[in-house]
KESE-428534 format. One record per residue (C-alpha): residue in three letters; z, y, x. Coordinates in steps of 0.5 Angstrom, whole numbers, padded with zeros to 4 digits, always signed. Last residue first. Layout:
ALAZYX;...
This chain:
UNK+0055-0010+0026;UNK+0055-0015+0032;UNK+0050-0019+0028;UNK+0046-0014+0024;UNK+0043-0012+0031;UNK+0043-0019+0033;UNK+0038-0020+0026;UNK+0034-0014+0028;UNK+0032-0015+0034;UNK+0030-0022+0033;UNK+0027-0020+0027;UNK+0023-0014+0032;UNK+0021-0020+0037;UNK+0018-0023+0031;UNK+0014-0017+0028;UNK+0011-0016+0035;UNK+0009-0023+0036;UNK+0006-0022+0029;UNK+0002-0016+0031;UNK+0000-0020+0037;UNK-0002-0026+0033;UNK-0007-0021+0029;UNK-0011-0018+0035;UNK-0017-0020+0033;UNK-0016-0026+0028;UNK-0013-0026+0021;UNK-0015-0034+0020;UNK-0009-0034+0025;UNK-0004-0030+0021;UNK-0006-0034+0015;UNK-0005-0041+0018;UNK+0002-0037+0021;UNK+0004-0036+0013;UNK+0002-0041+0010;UNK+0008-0045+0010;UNK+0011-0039+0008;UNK+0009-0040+0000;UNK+0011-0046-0003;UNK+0019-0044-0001;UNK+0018-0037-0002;UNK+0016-0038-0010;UNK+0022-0043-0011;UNK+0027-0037-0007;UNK+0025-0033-0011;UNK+0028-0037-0016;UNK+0035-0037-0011;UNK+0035-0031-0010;UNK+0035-0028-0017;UNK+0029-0025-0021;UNK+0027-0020-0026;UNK+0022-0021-0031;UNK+0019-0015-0033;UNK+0015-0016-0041;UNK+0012-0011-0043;UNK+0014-0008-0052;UNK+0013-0001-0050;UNK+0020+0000-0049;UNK+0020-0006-0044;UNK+0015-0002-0039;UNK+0019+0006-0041;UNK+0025+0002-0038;UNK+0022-0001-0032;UNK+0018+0005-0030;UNK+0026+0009-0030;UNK+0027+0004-0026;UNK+0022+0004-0021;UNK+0022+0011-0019;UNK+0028+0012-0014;UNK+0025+0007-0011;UNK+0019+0009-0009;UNK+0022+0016-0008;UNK+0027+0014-0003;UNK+0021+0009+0001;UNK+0017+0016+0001;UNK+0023+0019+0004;UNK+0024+0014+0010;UNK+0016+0016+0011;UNK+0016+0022+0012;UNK+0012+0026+0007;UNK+0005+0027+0011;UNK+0004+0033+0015;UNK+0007+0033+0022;UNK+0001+0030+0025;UNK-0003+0035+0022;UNK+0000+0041+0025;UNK+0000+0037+0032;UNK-0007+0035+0031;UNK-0009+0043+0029;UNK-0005+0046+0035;UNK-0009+0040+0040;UNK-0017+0044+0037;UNK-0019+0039+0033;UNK-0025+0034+0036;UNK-0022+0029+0037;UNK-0020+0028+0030;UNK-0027+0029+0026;UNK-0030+0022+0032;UNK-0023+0019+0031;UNK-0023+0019+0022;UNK-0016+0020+0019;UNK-0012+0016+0018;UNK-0006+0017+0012;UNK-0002+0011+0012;UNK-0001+0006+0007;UNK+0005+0000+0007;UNK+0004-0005+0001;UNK+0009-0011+0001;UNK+0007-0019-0002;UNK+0012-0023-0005;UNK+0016-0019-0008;UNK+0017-0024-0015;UNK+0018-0019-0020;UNK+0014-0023-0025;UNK+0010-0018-0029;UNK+0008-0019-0037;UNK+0003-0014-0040;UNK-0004-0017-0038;UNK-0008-0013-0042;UNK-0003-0006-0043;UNK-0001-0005-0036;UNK-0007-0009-0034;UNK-0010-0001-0037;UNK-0007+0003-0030;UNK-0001+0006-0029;UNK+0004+0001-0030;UNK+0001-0003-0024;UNK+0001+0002-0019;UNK+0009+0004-0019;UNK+0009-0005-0020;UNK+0005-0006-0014;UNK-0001-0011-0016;UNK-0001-0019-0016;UNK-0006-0022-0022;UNK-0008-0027-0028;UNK-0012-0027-0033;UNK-0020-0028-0030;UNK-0026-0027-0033;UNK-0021-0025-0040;UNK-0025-0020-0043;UNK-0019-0015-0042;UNK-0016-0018-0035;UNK-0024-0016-0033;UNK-0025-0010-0035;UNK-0019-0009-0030;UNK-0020-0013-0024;UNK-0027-0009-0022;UNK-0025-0003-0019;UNK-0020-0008-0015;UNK-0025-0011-0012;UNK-0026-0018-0015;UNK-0024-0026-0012;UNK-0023-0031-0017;UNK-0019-0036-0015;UNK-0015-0041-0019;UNK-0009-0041-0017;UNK-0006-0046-0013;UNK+0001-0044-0011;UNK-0002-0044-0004;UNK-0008-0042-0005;UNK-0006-0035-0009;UNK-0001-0033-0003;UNK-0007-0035+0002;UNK-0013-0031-0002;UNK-0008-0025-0002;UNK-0006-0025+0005;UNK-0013-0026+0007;UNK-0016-0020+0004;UNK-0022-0019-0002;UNK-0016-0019-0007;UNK-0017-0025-0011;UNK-0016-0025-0018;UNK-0012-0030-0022;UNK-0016-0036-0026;UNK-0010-0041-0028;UNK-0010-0048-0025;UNK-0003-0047-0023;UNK+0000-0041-0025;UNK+0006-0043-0029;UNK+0008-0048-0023;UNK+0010-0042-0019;UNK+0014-0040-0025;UNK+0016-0034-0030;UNK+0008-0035-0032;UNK+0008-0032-0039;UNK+0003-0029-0042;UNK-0003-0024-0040;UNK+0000-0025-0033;UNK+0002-0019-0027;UNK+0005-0023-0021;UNK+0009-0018-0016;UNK+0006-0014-0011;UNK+0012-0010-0006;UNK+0012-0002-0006;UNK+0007+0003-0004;UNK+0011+0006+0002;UNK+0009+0011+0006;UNK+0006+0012+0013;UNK+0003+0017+0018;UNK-0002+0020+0023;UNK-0006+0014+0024;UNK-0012+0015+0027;UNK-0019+0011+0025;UNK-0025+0008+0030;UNK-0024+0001+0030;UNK-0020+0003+0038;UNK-0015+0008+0035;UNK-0013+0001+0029;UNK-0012-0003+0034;UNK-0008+0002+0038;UNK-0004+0005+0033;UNK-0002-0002+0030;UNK+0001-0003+0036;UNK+0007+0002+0035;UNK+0007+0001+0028;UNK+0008-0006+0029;UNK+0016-0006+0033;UNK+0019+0000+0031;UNK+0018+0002+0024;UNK+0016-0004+0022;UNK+0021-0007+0025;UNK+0027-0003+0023;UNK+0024-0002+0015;UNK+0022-0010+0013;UNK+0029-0011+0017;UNK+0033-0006+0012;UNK+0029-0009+0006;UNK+0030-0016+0007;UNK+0028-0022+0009;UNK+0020-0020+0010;UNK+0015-0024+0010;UNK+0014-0026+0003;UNK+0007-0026+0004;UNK+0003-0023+0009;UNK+0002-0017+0007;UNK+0004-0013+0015;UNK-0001-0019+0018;UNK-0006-0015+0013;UNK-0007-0009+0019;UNK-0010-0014+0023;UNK-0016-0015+0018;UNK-0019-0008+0020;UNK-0025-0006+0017;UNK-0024-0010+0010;UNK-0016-0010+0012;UNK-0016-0002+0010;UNK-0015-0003+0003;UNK-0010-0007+0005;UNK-0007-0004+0009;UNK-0006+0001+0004;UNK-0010+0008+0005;UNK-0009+0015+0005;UNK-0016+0017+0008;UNK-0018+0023+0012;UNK-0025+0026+0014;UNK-0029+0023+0010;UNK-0037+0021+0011;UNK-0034+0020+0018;UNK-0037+0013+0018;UNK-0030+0010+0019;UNK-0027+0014+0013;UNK-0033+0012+0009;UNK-0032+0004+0010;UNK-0024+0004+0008;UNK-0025+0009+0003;UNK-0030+0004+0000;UNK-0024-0001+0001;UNK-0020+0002-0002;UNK-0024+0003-0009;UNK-0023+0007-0014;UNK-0025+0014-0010;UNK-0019+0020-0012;UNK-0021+0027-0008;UNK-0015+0029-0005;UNK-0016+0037-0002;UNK-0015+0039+0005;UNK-0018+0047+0007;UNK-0018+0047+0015;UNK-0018+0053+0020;UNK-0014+0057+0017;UNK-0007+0055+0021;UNK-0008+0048+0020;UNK-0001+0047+0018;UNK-0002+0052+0012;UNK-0008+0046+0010;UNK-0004+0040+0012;UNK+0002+0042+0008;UNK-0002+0042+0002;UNK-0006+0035+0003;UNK+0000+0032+0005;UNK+0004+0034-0001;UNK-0002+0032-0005;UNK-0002+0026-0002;UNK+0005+0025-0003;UNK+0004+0027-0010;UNK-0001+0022-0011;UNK+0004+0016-0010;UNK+0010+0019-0014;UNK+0006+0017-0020;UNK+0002+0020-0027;UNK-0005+0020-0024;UNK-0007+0014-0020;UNK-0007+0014-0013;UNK-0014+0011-0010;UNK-0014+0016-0005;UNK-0018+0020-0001;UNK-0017+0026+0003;UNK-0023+0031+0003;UNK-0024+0036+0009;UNK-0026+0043+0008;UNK-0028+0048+0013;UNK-0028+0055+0015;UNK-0022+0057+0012;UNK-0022+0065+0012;UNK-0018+0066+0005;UNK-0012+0062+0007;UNK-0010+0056+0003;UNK-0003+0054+0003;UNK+0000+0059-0002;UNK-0001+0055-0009;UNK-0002+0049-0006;UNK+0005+0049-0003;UNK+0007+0051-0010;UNK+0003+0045-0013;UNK+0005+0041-0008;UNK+0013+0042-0009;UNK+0013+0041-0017;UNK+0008+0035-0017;UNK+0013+0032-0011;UNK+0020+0035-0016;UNK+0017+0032-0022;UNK+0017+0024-0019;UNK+0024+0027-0016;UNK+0026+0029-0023;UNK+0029+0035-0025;
C-alpha cells in the first residue's frame, strides 16, 4: 500500500469512528488542498483526530476554500474556526511569516528542518498569538519551482516574460531579481490565466502544481527549489480560548507530525515525476551548480526583502541566523 493511500485509508477509518452522536458543535478546517495528494490527507487526518480527541465536544470537517488569503482573513475574523494555511497564504495578515519563503534561503534540507524547528517556530508563535491565530501545528507543502508554458531552463529564459506574482514579498522579490515581468494574481485567478496566455509563467510546489490544470497549460517545471512552503493549522485565538484546557490539549495533538508530513511529501515526489513525464510534461532537474546560477541573482535580495517585510521580520531572521550558526557547528563536530 502506498503512503499517499495509507493517509486516505487512516483518515477515512478515523472519520468513520471518530464522530460521537452528542457532538455539540461544528467547526470547519479549511484548506486550499487539492483532491488526489498526501496534502489533503493530513488535514483529513487532522480533522478526524481533532473530533475523537475532543471528547464529543466538537465535529472537525475540511472545508476547501480556493484562495488562501481568504482563509487567512476569515480565520482572524472567527468566521472559521481552523485553517491549514501556508505561511504564504498567511502572510497577507501576517507578513512575518513570509521571512520563512524567503528565496533560496535555506542551504539544506537538514538545516531548513533544525531551524525551523527550534529557532523560527518559537517565535513565529508569538507574533502569530498576537495577530489573533493559534498555531497547534505544522507540515511540509514542499519547495516552488518555475512553471513555463515552454522552455525556461535559465534565469536568463525569464527575462521580460510575463510571470505571475503571488500577493506576497518573497514572490515579488524572487520575480524582480530575475527580471520578470510582473503580474500580480491571487492563486484562484492564476490558472484561466496561464490558458489564455495573461501571464505564462509562474513558481508553485510541484505536489501542488500537478494536480491542478497549470499542469496541463503550462507543462514544463524547472526544479530550482528556490522558495519553501511550510503550512500550520491555526486556529482562531477568541474560539481557542474559549476551549475547556483537555480540548486545547487534544487538539494540540492532533495534526500529523511534522517529521512525517516532510516523509510523505518526499515519498510522493517521485512517483509524481513519473506520472508528469509520461504525460508528455517536461521535469528539469538541476545540479548544484546550475541552481547555483539562480541563487546567485537572487540572495541579494534577500535582507532588502526581510526589511520591506516589516513588523517583527528581522527578529524572525535573527532567529534563523542564530540557528544556521548552531546548525553549522553542530554539523561541524559531527
Amino acid at each position: 500500500m502506498t503512503m499517499l493511500r495509507r493517509w486516505f485509508v487512516g483518515a477515512s477509518l478515523l472519520a468513520a469512528v471518530a464522530a460521537p452522536a452528542h457532538a455539540q458543535e461544528q467547526w470547519k478546517v479549511a484548506s486550499a488542498a487539492q483532491p488526489g495528494t498526501v496534502l489533503i490527507g493530513f488535514v483529513d487526518t487532522f480533522a478526524a483526530n481533532a473530533t475523537k480527541a475532543s471528547g464529543g465536544k466538537l465535529v472537525v470537517e475540511r472545508q476547501f476554500v480556493a484562495s488562501e488569503q481568504e482563509i487567512a482573513t476569515q480565520l482572524v475574523r472567527g468566521r472559521l474556526q481552523i485553517g491549514s494555511v501556508s505561511a504564504a497564504g498567511m502572510s497577507v495578515l501576517i507578513p512575518e511569516g513570509a521571512v520563512l519563503n524567503t528565496p533560496f534561503l535555506w542551504a539544506s534540507k537538514a538545516e531548513r528542518d533544525y531551524v525551523t524547528d527550534s529557532y523560527a517556530l518559537p517565535v513565529l508563535r508569538k507574533i502569530y498569538e498576537d495577530k489573533g491565530v493559534v498555531i497547534i501545528g505544522h507540515s511540509e507543502v514542499g519547495f516552488n519551482g518555475v512553471v513555463c508554458k515552454s522552455a525556461c531552463p535559465t534565469p536568463a529564459s525569464l527575462k521580460g516574460l510575463k510571470a505571475r506574482v503571488a500577493p506576497t514579498p518573497a514572490s515579488r522579490m524572487f520575480w524582480n531579481q530575475l527580471g520578470g515581468n510582473s503580474v500580480q494574481l491571487p492563486l484562484s485567478e492564476l490558472f484561466p490565466a496561464l490558458e489564455q496566455n495573461l501571464v505564462v509563467a509562474c513558481d508553485l510546489p510541484f505536489s501542488y502544481y500537478v494536480t491542478t490544470p497549470a499542469a496541463t497549460s503550462a507543462p514544463y517545471f524547472v526544479d530550482t527549489q528556490h522558495l519553501h512552503h511550510p503550512a500550520f493549522v491555526m486556529v482562531n485565538k477568541g474560539l481557542w480560548d474559549r476551549l475547556p484546557k483537555d480540548v486545547q490539549e487534544g487538539l494540540m495533538k492532533s495534526p500529523v507530525p511534522t517529521a512525517e508530513t516532510r516523509k510523505a511529501v518526499d515519498a510522493e515526489l517521485d512517483g509524481r515525476i513519473a506520472e508528469f513525464r509520461k504525460k508528455g510534461g517536461t521535469y528539469v532537474e538541476l545540479t548544484d551548480e546550475q541552481r547555483a546560477e539562480w541563487r546567485k541573482l537572487v540572495e541579494p535580495g534577500q535582507l532588502e526583502l526581510i526589511k520591506s517585510i516589516g513588523g517583527r521580520a528581522e527578529e524572525v531572521f535573527a532567529a534563523i541566523q542564530k540557528g544556521k550558526q548552531e546548525f553549522a557547528a553542530k554539523n561541524k563536530k559531527n
